[in-house]
C-alpha positions as CSV (number, residue, x, y, z in Angstrom):
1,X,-5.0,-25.4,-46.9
2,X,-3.1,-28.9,-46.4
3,X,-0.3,-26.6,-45.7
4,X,-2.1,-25.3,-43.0
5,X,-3.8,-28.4,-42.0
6,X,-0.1,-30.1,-41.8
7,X,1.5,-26.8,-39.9
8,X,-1.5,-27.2,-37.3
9,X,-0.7,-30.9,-36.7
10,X,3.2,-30.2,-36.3
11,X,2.1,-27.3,-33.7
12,X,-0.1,-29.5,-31.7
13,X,2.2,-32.8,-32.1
14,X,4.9,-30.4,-29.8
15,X,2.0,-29.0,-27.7
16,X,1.3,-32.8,-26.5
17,X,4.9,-33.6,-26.2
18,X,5.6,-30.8,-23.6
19,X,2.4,-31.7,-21.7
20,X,4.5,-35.6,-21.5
21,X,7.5,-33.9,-20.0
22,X,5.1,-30.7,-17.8
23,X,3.2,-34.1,-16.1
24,X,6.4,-35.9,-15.3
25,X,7.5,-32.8,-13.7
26,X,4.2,-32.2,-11.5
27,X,5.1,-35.4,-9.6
28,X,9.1,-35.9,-10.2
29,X,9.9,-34.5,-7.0
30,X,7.6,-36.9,-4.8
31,X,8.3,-39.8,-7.6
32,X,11.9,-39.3,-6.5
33,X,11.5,-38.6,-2.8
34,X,14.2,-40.4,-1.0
35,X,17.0,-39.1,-3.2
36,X,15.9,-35.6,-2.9
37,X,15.5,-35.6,0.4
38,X,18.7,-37.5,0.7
39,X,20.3,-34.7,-1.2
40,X,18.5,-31.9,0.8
41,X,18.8,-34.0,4.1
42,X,15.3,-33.4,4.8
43,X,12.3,-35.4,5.5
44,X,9.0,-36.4,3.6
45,X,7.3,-33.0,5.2
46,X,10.2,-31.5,3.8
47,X,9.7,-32.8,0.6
48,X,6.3,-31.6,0.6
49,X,7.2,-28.1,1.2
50,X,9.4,-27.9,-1.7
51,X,6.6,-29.4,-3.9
52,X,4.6,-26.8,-2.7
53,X,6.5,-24.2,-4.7
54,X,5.0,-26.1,-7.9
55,X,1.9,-24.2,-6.7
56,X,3.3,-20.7,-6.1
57,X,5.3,-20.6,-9.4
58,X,2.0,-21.4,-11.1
59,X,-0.4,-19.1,-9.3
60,X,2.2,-15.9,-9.5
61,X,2.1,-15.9,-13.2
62,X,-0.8,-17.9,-14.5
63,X,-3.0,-14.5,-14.5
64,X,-0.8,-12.2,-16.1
65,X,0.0,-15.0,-18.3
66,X,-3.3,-15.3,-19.6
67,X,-4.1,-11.8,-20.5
68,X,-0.4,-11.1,-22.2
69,X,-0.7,-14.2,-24.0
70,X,-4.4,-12.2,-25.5
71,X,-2.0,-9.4,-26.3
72,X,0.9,-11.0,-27.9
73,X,0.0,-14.6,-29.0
74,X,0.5,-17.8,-27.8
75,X,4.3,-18.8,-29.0
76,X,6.0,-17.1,-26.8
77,X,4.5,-17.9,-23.7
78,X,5.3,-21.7,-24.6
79,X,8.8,-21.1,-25.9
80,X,9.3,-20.0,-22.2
81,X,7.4,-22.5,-20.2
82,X,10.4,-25.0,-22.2
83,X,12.8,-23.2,-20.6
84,X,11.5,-23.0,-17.5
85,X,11.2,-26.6,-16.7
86,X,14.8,-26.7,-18.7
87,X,16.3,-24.4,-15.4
88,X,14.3,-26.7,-12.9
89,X,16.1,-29.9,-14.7
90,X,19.3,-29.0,-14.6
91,X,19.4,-26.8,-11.3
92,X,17.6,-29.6,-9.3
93,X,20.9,-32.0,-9.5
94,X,23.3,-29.5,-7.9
95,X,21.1,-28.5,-5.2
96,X,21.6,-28.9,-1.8
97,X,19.7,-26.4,-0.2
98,X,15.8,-26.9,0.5
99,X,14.7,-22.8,0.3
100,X,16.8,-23.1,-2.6
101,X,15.3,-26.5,-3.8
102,X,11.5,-24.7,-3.3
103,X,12.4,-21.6,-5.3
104,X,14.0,-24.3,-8.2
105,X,10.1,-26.2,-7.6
106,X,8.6,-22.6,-8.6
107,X,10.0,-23.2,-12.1
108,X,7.7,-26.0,-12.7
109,X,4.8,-23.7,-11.9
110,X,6.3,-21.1,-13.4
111,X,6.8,-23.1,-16.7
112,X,3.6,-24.7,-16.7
113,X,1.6,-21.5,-16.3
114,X,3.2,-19.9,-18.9
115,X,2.8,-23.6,-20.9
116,X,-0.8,-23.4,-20.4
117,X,-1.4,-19.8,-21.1
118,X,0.3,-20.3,-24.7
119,X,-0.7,-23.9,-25.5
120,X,-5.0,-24.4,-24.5
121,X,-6.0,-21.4,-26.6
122,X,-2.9,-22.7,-29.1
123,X,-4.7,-25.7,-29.9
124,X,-8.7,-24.5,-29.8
125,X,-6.7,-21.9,-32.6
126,X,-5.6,-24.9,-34.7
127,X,-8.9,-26.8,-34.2
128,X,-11.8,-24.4,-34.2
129,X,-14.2,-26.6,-34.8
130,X,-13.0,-30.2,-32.7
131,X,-12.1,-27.3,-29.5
132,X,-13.3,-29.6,-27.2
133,X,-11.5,-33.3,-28.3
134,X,-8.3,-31.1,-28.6
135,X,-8.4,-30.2,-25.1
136,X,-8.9,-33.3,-24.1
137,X,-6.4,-35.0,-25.3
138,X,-4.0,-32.5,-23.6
139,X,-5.2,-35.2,-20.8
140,X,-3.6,-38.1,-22.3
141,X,-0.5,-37.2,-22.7
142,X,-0.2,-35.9,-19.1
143,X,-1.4,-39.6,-18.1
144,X,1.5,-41.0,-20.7
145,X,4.2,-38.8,-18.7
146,X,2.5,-40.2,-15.1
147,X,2.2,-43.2,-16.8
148,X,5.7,-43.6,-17.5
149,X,7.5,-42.1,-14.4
150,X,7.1,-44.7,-12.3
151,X,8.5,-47.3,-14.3
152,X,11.4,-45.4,-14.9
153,X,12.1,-44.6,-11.0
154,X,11.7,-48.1,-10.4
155,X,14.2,-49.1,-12.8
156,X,16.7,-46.6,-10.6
157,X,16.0,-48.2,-7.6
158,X,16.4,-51.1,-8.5
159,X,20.0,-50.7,-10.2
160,X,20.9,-47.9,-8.3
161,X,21.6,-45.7,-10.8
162,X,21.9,-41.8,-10.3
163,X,18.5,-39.9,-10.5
164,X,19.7,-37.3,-12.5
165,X,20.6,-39.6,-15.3
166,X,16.9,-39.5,-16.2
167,X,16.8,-35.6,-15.5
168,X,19.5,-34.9,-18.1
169,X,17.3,-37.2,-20.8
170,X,14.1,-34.8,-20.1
171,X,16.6,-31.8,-20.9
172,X,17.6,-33.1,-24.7
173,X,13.9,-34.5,-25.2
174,X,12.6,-30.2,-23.9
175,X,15.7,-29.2,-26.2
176,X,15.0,-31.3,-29.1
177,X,11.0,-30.1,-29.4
178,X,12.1,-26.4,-28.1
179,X,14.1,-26.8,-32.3
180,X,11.0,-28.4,-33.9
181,X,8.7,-26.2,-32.5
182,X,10.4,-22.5,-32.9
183,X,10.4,-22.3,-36.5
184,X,6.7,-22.7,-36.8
185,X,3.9,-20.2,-37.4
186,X,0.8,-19.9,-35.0
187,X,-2.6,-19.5,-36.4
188,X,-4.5,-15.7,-35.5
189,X,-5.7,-15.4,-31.3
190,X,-8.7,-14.1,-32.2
191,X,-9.5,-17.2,-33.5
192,X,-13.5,-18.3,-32.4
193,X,-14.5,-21.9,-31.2
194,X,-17.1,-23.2,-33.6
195,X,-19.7,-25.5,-32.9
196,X,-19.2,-29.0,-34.8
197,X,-21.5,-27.7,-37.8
198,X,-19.2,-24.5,-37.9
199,X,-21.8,-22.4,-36.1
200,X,-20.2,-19.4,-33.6
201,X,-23.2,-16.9,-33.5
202,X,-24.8,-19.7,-31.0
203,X,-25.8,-17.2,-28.4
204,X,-29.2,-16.6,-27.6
205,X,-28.6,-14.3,-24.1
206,X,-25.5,-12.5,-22.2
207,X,-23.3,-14.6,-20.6
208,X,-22.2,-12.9,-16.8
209,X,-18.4,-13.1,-16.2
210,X,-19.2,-12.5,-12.7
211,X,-21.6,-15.5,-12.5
212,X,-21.1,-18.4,-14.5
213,X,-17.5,-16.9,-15.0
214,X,-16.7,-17.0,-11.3
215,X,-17.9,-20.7,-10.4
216,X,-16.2,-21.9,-13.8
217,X,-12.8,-20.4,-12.6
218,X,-13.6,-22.1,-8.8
219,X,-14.2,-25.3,-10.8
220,X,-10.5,-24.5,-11.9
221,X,-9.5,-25.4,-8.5
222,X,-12.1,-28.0,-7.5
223,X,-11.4,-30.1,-10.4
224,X,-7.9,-30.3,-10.1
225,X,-7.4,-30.3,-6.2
226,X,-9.9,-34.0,-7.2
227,X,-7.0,-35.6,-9.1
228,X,-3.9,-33.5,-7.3
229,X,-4.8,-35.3,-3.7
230,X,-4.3,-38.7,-5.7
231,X,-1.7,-38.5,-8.0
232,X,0.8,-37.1,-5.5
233,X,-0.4,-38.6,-2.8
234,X,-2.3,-42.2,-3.4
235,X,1.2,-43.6,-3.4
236,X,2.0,-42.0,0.6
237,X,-1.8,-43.1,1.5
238,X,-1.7,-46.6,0.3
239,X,1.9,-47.0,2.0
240,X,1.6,-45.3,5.2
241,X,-2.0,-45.8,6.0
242,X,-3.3,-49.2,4.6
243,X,0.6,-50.7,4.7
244,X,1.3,-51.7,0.9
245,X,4.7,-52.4,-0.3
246,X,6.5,-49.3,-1.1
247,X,6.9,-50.3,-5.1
248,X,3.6,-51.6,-5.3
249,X,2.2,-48.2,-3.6
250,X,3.9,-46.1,-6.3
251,X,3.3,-48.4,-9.2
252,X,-0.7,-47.6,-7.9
253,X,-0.1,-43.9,-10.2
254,X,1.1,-46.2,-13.4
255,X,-2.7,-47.9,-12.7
256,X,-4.3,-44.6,-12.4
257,X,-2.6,-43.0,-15.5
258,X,-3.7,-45.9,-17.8
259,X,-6.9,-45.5,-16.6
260,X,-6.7,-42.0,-17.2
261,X,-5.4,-42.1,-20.6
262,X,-8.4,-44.4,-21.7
263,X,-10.8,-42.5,-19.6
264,X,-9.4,-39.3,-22.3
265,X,-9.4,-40.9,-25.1
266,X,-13.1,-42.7,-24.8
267,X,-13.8,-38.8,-23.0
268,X,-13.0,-37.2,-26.6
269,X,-14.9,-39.6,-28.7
270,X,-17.8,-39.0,-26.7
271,X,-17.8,-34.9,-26.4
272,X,-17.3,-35.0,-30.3
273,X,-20.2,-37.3,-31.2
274,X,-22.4,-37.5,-28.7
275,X,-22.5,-35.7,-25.3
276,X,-21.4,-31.9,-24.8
277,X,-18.7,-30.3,-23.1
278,X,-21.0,-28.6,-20.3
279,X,-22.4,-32.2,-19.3
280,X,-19.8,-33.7,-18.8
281,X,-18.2,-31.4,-16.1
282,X,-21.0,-32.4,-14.1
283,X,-21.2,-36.6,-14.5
284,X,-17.4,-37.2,-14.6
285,X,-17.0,-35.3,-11.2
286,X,-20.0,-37.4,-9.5
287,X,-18.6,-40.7,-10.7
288,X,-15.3,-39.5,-8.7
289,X,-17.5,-39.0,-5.9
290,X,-19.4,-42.2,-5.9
291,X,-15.6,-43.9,-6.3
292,X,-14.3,-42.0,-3.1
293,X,-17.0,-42.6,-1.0
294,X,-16.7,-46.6,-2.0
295,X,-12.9,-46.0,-1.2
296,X,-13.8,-44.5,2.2
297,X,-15.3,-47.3,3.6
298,X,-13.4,-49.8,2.2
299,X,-9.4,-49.0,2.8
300,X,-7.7,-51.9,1.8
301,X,-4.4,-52.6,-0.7
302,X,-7.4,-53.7,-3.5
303,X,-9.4,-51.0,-3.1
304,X,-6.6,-48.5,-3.5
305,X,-6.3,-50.1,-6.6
306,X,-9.8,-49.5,-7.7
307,X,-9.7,-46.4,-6.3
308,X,-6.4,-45.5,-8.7
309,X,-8.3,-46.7,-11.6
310,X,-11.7,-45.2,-10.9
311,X,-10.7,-41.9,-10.3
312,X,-8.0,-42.3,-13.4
313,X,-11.4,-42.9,-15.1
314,X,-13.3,-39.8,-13.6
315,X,-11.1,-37.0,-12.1
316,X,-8.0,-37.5,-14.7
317,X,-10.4,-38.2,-17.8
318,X,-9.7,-34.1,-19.0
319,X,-12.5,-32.2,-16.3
320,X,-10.1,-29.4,-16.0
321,X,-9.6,-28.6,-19.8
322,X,-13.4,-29.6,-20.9
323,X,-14.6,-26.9,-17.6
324,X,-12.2,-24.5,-19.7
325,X,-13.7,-25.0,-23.4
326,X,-17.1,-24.4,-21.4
327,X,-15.7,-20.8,-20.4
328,X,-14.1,-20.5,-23.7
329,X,-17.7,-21.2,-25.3
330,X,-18.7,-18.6,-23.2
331,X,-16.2,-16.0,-23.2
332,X,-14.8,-17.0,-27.0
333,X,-13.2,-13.0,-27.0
334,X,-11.2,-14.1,-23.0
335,X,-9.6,-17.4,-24.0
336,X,-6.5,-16.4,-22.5
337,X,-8.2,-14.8,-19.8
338,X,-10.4,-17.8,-19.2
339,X,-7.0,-20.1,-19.0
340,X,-5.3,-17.6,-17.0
341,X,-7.7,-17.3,-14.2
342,X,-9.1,-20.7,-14.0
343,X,-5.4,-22.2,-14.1
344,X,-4.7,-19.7,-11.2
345,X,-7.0,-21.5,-9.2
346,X,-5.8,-25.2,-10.3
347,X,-2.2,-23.7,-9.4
348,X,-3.5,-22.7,-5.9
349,X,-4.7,-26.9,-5.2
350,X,-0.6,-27.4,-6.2
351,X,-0.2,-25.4,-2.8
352,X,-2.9,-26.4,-0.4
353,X,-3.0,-30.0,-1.0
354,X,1.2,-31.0,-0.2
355,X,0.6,-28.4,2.9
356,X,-2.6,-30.3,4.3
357,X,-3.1,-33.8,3.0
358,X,0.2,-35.4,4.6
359,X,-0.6,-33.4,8.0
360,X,-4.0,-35.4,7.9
361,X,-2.9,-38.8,6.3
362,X,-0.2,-39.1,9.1
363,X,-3.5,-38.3,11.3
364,X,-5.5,-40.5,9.7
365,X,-5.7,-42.2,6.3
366,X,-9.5,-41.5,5.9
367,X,-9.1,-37.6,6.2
368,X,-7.2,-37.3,3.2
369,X,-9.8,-39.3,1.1
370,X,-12.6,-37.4,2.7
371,X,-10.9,-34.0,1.5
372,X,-11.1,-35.1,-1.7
373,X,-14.9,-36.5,-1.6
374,X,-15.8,-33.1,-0.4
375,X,-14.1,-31.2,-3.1
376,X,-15.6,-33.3,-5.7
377,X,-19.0,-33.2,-4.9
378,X,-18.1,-29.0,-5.1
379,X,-17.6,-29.3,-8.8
380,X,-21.0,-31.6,-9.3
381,X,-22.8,-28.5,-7.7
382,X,-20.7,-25.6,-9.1
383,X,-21.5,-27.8,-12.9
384,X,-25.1,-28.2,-12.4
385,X,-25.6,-24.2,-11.5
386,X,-23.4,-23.4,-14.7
387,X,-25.2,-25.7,-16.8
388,X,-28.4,-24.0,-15.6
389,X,-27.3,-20.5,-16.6
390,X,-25.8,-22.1,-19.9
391,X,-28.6,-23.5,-21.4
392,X,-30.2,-20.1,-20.7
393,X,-27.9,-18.2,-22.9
394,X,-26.2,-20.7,-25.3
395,X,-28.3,-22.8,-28.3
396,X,-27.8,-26.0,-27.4
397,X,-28.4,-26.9,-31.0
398,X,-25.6,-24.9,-32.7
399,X,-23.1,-25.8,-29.9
């Protein structure tokens, strides 16, 4: 059993460290803006475009992801997201061509699907019974990879030294966990997500994929578009629009990510001892609300930094993966269906938000923010409908 214990530990301890190095390439490309686009001799627009391809490498496989990785397990699936973001690495620095550059950015999304796909039911199979902390926590080390970016581009800058210096490091840190991680043995898919007293006959009705199923995969996209429309873009808002420096607007997703990793760690505590999965999904996306509509009104170089740490707090505090343990509670026979389809829709927010947002912050600062407001007050409605079919076919008690 230790054996087992220890085995599940090593398998999630590599799980976390791909989601440092998936998060740091999510925003790498707009981190590093003015030497890509120096490199493609293109503009920020143009930069945004290529980003965009995050978003369609994603979405293409995320489905097909999800129900192979049913079929076959979850190793392989993460074996291959490693090297995807390994080609995207190293391809990146002797690019020169933008189409080229986008279909290099599809990589990312390619490798994070297929990272996903193998790696959230991975770790509800390794912790049955704590589901719902271990998918949280996914959170924080996404925030540690945001977290650390910035500090790391800054010290480029600031000694000029060649971007792809840092590039090459991500390779040997993918390669290095790509040899820890291959020799180890996954526990069985058709592991079922247990209630905290070890309960998993805690249905007392028939959950409706076409229901509760549909506005839980929505959520996939609502939830995520909530933090995407910040983390990539605060930085361009707070520059552009309100004026801040142009260190001092990046260092903004440093705030946000520290934020964000305490907002997942207190998150986790909380879902495990005292609040459950399915009310959370509705609170943390109306305290996002309440902290964009304060933003709205107040644009100023202080309030973007309240704004970076409030929705660090709310929209980056793991809503996405506790929305998916809610489907997963659901659905315990589709976990890789239920990553698969909700992840397509967060993949799709990778492609609509760099092809609107800079069109309407360029426009106006206070469209951008009221995008955002919008889509979060979607999830506190789409939440509170699911919670109301939830607690009609799930026992609270054994949950």
């Amino acid at each position: 059993m230790n054996n087992n214990n220890n085995n599940s530990y090593s398998i999630a301890g590599s799980i976390y460290a791909n989601y440092i190095i998936e998060s740091i390439a999510l925003i790498v490309i707009m981190q590093f803006s003015e030497e890509i686009s120096a490199q493609l001799n293109t503009d920020l627009v143009g930069v945004g475009f290529v980003a965009s391809g995050i978003g369609f490498g994603k979405i293409l496989l995320m489905f097909a992801g999800g129900i192979l990785s049913d079929k076959f397990g979850r190793k392989p699936f993460i074996l291959m997201g490693m090297f995807c973001y390994i080609i995207f690495f190293s391809g990146i620095l002797f690019c020169h061509n933008i189409t080229f550059a986008f279909y290099l950015a599809m990589f990312i999304g390619a490798g994070n699907s297929f990272l996903d796909t193998g790696s959230m039911p991975a770790l509800t199979e390794c912790f049955p019974r704590s589901a719902g902390t271990a998918s949280v926590l996914i959170k924080a080390f996404i925030s540690m990879g945001t977290l650390v970016l910035p500090f790391i581009v800054t010290i480029f800058h600031t000694y000029h030294l060649w971007y792809g210096y840092a590039f090459l490091f991500f390779i040997a840190c993918i390669i290095l966990n790509l040899l820890l991680l291959a020799p180890r043995k996954f526990p069985s898919k058709n592991t079922v997500i247990c209630g905290n007293e070890g309960n998993n006959d805690y249905f007392i009705g028939k959950p409706n994929i076409f229901f509760e199923g549909i506005l839980l995969i929505i959520m996939g996209f609502t939830t995520t578009a909530t933090f995407v429309i910040i983390l990539q873009w605060l930085p361009a808002i707070a520059e552009k629009g309100i004026g801040m420096d142009q260190m001092e607007a990046k260092q903004l997703i440093s705030y946000y990510s520290t934020a964000s990793i305490i907002s997942v760690f207190t998150t986790a505590y909380i879902v495990k001892k005292f609040i459950k999965p399915i009310f959370c999904i509705i609170i943390l996306p109306l305290l996002s609300v309440l902290t964009l509509l304060i933003f709205l009104f107040n644009l100023n170089p202080t309030m973007s930094l309240i704004a970076a740490i409030g929705m660090g707090l709310t929209a980056a505090g793991g809503v996405l993966q506790l929305t998916l343990v809610v489907m997963q509670q659901l659905f315990p026979d589709r976990k890789g269906f239920a990553v698969g389809t909700m992840y397509t829709l967060s993949g799709l927010s990778f492609i609509v938000i760099p092809l609107i947002v800079p069109k309407l912050a360029m426009t106006n600062v206070s469209y951008a923010i009221l995008v955002d407001l919008v889509v979060a007050l979607s999830s506190v409605i789409l939440g509170s409908i699911v919670y109301s079919r939830f607690k009609k076919v799930v026992d609270m008690k054994k949950i």
